[in-house]
SERO-4910 file (N, C-alpha, C, O; in steps of 0.05 Angstrom, whole numbers):
BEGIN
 pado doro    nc1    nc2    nc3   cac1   cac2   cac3    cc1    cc2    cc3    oc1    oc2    oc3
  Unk    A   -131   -470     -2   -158   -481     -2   -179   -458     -1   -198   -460    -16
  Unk    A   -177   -439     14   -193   -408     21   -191   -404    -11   -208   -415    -25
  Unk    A   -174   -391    -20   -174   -381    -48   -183   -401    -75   -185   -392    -97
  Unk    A   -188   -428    -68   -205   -436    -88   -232   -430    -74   -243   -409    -81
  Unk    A   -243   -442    -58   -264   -436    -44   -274   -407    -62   -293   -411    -78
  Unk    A   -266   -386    -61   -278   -363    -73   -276   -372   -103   -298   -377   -113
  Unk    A   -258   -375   -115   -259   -377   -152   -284   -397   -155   -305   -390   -165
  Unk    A   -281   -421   -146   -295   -432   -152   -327   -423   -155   -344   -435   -168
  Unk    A   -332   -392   -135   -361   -394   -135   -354   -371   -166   -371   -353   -168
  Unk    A   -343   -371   -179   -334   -353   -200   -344   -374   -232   -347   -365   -255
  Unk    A   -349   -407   -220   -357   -425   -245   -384   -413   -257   -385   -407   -281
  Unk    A   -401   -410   -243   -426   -411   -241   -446   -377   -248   -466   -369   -260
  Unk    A   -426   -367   -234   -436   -323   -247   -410   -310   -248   -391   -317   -235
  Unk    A   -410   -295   -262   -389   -272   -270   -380   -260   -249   -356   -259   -247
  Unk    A   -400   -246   -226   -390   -224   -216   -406   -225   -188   -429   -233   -191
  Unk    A   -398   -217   -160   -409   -228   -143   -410   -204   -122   -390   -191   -123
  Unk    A   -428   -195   -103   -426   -178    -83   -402   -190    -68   -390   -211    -70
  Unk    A   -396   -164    -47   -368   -180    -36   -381   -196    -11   -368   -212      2
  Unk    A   -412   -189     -3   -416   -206     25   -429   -226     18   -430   -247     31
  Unk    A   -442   -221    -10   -451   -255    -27   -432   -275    -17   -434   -293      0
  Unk    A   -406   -261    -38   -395   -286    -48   -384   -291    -12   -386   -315     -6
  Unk    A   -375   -276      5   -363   -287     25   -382   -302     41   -370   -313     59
  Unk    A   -406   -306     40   -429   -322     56   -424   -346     38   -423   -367     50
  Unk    A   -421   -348      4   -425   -370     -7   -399   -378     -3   -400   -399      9
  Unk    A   -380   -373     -7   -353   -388     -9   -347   -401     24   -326   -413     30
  Unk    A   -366   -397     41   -368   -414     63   -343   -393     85   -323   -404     94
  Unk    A   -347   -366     91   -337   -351    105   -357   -335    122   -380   -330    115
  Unk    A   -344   -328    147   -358   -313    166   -360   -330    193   -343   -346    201
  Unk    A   -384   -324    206   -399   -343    230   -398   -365    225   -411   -373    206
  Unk    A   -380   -385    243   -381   -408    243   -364   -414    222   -372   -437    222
  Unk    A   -347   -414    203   -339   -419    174   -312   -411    173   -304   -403    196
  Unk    A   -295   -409    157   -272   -399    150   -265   -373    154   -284   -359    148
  Unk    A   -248   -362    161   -232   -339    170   -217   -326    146   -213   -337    124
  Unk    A   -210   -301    152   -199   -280    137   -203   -284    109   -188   -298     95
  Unk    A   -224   -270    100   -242   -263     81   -227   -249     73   -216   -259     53
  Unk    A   -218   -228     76   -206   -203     75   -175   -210     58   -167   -201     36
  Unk    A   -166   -226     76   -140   -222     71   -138   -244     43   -122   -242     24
  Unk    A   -155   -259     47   -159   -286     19   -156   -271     -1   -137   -273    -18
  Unk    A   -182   -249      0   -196   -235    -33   -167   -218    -42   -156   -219    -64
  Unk    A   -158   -200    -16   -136   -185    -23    -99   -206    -36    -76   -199    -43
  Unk    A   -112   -225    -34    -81   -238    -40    -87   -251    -68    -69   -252    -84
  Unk    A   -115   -262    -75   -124   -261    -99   -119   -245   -123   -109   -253   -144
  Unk    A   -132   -208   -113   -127   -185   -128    -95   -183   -127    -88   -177   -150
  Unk    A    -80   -185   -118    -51   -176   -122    -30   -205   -143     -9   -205   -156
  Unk    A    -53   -228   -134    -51   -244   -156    -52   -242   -186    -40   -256   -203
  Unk    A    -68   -222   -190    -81   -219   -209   -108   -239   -226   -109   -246   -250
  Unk    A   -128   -245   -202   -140   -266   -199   -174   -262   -198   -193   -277   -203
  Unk    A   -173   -230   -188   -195   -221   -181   -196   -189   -183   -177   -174   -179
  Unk    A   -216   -183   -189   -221   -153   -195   -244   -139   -179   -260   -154   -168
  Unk    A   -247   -121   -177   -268   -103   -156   -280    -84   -192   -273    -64   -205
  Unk    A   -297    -99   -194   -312    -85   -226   -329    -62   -216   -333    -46   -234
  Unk    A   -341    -56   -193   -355    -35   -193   -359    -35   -166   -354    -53   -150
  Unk    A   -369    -10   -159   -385     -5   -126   -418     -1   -134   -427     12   -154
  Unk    A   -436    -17   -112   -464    -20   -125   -476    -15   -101   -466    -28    -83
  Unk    A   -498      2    -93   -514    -10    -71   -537    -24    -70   -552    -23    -89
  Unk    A   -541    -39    -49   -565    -61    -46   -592    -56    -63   -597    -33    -68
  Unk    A   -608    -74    -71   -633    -63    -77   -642    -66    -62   -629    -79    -45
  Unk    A   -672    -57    -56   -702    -71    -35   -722    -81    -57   -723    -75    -81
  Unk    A   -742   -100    -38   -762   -100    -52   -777    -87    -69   -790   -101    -85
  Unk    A   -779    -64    -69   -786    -41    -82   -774    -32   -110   -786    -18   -127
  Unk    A   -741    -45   -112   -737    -34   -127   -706     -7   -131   -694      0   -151
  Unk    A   -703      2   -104   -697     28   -103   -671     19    -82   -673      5    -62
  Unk    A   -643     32    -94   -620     29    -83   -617     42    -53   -623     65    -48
  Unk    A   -608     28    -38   -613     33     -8   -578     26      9   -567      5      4
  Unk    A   -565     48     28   -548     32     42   -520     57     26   -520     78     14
  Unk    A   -496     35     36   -472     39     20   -465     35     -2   -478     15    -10
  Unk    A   -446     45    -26   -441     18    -38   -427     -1    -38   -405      5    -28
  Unk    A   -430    -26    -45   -410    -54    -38   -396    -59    -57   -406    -54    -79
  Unk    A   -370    -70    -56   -357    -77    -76   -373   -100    -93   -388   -117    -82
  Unk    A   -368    -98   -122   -372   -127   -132   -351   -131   -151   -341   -114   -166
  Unk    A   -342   -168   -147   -323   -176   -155   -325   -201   -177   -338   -222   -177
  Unk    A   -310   -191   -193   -306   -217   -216   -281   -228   -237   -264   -211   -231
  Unk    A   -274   -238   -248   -244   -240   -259   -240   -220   -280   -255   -204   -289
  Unk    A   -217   -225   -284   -209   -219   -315   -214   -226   -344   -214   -214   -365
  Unk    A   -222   -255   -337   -234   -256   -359   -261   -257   -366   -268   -266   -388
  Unk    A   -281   -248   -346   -304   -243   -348   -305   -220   -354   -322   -216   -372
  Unk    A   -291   -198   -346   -290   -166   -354   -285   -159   -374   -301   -147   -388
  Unk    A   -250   -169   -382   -236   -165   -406   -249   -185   -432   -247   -178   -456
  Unk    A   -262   -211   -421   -257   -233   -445   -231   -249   -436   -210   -242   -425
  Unk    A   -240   -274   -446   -218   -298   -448   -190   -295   -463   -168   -295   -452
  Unk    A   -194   -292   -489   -182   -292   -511   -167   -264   -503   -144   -270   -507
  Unk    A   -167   -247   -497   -153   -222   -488   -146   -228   -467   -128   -212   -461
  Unk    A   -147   -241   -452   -127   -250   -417   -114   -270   -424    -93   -274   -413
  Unk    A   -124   -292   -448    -93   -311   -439    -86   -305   -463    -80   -328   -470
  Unk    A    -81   -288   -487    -66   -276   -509    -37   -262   -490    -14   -261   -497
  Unk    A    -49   -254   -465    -21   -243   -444     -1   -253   -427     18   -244   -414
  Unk    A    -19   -288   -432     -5   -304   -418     13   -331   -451     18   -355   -445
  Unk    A     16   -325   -466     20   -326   -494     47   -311   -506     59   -322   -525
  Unk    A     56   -285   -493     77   -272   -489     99   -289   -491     99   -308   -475
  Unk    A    120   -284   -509    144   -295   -497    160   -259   -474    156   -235   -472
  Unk    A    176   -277   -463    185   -265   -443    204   -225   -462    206   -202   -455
  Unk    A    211   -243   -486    216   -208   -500    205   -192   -512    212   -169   -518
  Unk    A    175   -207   -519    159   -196   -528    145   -176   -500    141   -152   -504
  Unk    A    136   -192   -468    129   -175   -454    151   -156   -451    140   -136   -461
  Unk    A    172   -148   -446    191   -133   -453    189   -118   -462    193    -98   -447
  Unk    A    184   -112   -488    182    -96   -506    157    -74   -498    155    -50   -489
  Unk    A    139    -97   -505    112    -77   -489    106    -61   -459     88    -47   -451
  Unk    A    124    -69   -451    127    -58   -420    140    -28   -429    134     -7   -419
  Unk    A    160    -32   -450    176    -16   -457    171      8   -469    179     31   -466
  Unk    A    157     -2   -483    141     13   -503    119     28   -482    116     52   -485
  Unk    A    103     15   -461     78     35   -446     95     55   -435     88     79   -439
  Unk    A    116     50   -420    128     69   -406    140     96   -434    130    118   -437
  Unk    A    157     87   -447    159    106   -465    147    122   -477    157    140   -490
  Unk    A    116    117   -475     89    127   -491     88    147   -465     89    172   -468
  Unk    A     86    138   -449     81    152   -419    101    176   -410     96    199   -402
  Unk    A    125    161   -415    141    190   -411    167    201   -436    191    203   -432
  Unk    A    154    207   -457    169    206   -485    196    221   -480    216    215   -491
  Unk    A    194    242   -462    217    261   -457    244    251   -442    265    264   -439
  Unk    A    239    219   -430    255    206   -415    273    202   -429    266    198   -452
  Unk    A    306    200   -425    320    187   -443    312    153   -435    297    145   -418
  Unk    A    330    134   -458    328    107   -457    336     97   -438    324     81   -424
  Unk    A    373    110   -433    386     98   -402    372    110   -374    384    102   -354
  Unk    A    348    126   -367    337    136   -354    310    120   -342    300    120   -319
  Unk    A    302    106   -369    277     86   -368    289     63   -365    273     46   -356
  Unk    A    318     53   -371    329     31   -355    332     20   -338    332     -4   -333
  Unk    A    338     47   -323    343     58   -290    325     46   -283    327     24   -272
  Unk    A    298     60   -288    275     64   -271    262     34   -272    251     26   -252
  Unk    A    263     17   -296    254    -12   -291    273    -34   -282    271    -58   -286
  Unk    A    293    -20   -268    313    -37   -266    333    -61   -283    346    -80   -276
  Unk    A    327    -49   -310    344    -63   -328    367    -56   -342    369    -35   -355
  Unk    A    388    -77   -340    415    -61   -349    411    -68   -383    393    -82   -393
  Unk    A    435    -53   -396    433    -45   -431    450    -76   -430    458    -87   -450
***
């Protein structure tokens, strides 16, 4: 329920401060608990992204403070059509491409070496 609570404020704007959205998604004083641990189980979801560090404006105009995280999905960042084209994959096709990044990455590896290392037998 916590983790719709946040997406949901995701209908309405792209991308959200992280103490915005946790005041709007009904967290803090008086309200729902572990903010923290919600957003972080989201991101490892692959559900939510930290798009930038920003600090506050003032009236004035002029950036003031720390910077705060701000958060928004994948497919607001990437685009739609490029996030669920990955969910579209058949299972050997992700395979391959997994296969293929790592090989790009370490060309000097032998094949039974990069087997090893993703845990897949020949």
């Amino acid at each position: 329920m916590r983790q719709k609570r946040i997406m949901d404020c995701f209908a309405g704007q792209d991308e959200w401060f992280s103490f915005a959205l946790k005041q709007r998604a009904g967290f803090g004083k008086g309200g729902e608990k572990n903010f923290e641990g919600t957003v972080i189980d989201l991101q490892m979801g692959g559900y939510l992204l930290i798009r930038d560090f920003r600090q506050r404006i003032n009236k004035r105009g002029i950036p003031y403070g720390w910077p705060i995280s701000v958060y928004t999905t994948p497919e607001a960042l990437l685009g739609y059509d490029h996030v669920s084209s990955a969910y579209a994959a058949a299972p050997k096709m992700s395979k391959a491409l997994i296969y293929q990044q790592i090989r790009k990455n370490f060309p000097e590896a032998a094949q039974k070496e990069l087997y090893a290392v993703l845990g897949w037998s020949r």
